[in-house]
N, C-alpha and C positions, 0 to 999 in steps of 0.2 A: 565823753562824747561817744564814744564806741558801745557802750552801755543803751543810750537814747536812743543808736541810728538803729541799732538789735530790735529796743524796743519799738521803733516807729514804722518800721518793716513789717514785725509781726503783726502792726495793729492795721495798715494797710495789706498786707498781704493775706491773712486769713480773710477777710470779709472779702476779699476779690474771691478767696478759692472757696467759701462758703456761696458765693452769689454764682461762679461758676456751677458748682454743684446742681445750686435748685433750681436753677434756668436752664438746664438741662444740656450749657454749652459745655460743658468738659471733654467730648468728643470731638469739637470742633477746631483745627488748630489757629484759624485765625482770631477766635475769640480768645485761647491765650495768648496769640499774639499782642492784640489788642490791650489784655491783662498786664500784661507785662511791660509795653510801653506805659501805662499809667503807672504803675509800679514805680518805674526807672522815671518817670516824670516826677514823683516825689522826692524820690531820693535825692537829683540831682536842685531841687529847692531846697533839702536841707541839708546838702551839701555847700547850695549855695550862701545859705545863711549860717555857719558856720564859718566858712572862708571872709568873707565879710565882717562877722565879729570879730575878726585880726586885724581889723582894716580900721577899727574906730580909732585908736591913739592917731595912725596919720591925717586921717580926716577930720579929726580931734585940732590937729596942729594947721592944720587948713583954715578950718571956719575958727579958730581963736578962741576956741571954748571948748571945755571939757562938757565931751555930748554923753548923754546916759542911755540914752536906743541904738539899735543898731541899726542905723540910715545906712551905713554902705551892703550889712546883707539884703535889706531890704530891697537896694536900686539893682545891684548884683540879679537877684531872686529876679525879679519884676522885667530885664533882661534879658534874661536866659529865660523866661517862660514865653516871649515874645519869640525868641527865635526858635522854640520847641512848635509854638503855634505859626509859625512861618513853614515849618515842616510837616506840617497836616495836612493830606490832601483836600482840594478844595470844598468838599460837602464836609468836611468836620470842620474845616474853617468856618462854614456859614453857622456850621452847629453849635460850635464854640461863640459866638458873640460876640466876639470881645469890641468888633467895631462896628454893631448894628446899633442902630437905633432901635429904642424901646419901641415895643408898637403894642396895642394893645387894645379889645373890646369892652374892656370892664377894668376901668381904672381905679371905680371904687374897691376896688376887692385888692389891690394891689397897695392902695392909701393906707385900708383898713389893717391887712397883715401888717405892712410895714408899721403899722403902728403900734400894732399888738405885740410886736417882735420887739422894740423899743423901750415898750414898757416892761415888758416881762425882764432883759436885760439889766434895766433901769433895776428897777426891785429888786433882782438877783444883786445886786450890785453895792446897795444900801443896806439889806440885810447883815452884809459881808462886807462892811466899809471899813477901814479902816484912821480917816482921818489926817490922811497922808499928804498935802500940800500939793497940790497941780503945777508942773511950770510950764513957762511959754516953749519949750520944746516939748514937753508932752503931747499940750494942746495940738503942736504942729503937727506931731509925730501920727497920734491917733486921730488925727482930722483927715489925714493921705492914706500911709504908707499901710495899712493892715486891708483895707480893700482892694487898694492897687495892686499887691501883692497875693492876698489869698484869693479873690473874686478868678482873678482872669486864669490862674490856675486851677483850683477848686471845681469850681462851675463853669470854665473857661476851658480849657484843654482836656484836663480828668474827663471831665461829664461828655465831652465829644467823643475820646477816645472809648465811653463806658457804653455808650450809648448806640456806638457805632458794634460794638462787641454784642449787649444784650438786648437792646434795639427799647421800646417803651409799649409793652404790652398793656398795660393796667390806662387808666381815666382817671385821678384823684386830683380832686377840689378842682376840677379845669382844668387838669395838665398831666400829659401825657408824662408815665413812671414806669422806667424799669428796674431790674435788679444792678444797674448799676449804681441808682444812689444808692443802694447799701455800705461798698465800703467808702464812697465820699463822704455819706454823713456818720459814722462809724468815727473816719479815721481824722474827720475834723474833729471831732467831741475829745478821742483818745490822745490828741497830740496836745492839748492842752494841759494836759495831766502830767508831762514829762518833768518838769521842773517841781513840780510840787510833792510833798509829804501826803502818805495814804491818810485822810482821813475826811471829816465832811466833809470841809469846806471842798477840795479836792473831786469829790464826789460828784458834788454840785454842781460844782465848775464844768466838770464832762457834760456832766444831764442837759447844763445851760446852753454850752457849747453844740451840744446835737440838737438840739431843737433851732438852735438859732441859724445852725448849717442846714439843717430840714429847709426853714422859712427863706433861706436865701436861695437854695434850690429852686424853692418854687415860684420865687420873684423872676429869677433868672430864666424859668421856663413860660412860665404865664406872657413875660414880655418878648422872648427869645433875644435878648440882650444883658450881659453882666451888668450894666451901668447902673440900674436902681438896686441891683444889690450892693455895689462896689459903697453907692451915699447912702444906704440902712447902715451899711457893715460899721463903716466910717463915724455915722452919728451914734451906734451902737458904743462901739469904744470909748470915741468923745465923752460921749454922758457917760459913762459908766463912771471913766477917772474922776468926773467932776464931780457925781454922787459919792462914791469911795472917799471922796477929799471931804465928806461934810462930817463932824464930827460926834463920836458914837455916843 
């Protein structure tokens, strides 16, 4: 564990201080400030999904079933980012999403990515299937808890705090970018890589990963609400294990 939290540090903390760098905020200390609470806002989700994963035998012994996810770091996580985003002042809270309604002039383009984001998943997924049996906690597990829990964080809190740090200089694809998504979609691709062995498929999985953290960025900003990213994210997983389950 001590090993992972090292590595998931370095892979959020240098893209902040590379984004600090080229944005020219390193002189400014409210933008480390800034830095730093996103920082300490990951740490404390993989803190909390860690403590959590202690937590499965008695929640185990609760619902009557041996559960194979980990629903209590999950509900834990998903908690504690609520009351980190209770602690925002109020313009990062608007920034932050989490309980806007999607709004949006061009919902083809919104249909379209998320569709495109879907598929590409999908295909990552099949490529790399392995034939592995889906069950009904799966199904449940990746139908909720992977959006709920990384959207309102991620693109939810992060991107407020990053945003409010490097502010959104750039115009791409209709939405306002700064050097903050750097290390949010960085450090989404590289935490995916923690449990796994160096090699493609591993590879792949980061590459899949940051693109699909890219595309939910931009869902989240095109509509200024996490919600259509929270149901991509969701149906992303969904399909993924069902494709994965079809036989090689």
């Amino acid at each position: 564990m001590a090993k992972e939290l090292l590595f998931l540090l370095f892979a959020i903390g240098a893209p902040t201080l590379v984004a600090l760098i080229l944005s020219g905020k390193a002189k400014e200390r409210r933008a480390w400030w800034l830095s730093l609470c996103a920082i300490g806002a990951v740490v404390i989700n993989i803190l909390a999904l860690g403590i959590g994963s202690g937590l499965m035998q008695p929640l185990s012994s609760f619902v009557g079933s041996e559960l194979s996810w980990n629903w209590s770091g999950k509900i834990i996580a998903i908690a504690l980012t609520l009351v980190m985003y209770a602690l925002l002042p109020r313009p990062l809270r608007a920034e932050a999403g989490l309980f806007a309604v999607p709004r949006t002039s061009d919902w083809k383009s919104v249909v379209g990515v998320s569709a495109l984001l879907l598929a590409f998943f999908w295909c990552i997924s099949y490529l790399f299937r392995d034939g592995e049996a889906v069950t009904r906690e799966t199904i449940l597990f990746q139908a909720t808890m992977p959006g709920l829990d990384e959207e309102p964080l991620y693109r939810g809190v992060l991107l407020a705090l990053l945003v409010s740090a490097f502010g959104k200089p750039w115009r791409i694809a209709g939405v306002g970018i700064g050097w903050g998504a750097l290390p949010i979609v960085l450090f989404f691709g590289l935490a995916h890589a923690v449990s796994q062995e160096l090699n493609i498929e591993a590879a792949v999985s980061v590459f899949a990963a940051m693109v699909m953290g890219a595309g939910f960025l931009w869902l989240k900003e095109k509509t200024s609400s996490i919600w259509i990213a929270v149901v991509v994210h969701n149906l992303a997983n969904l399909g993924s294990q069902i494709v994965a389950s079809m036989q090689p």
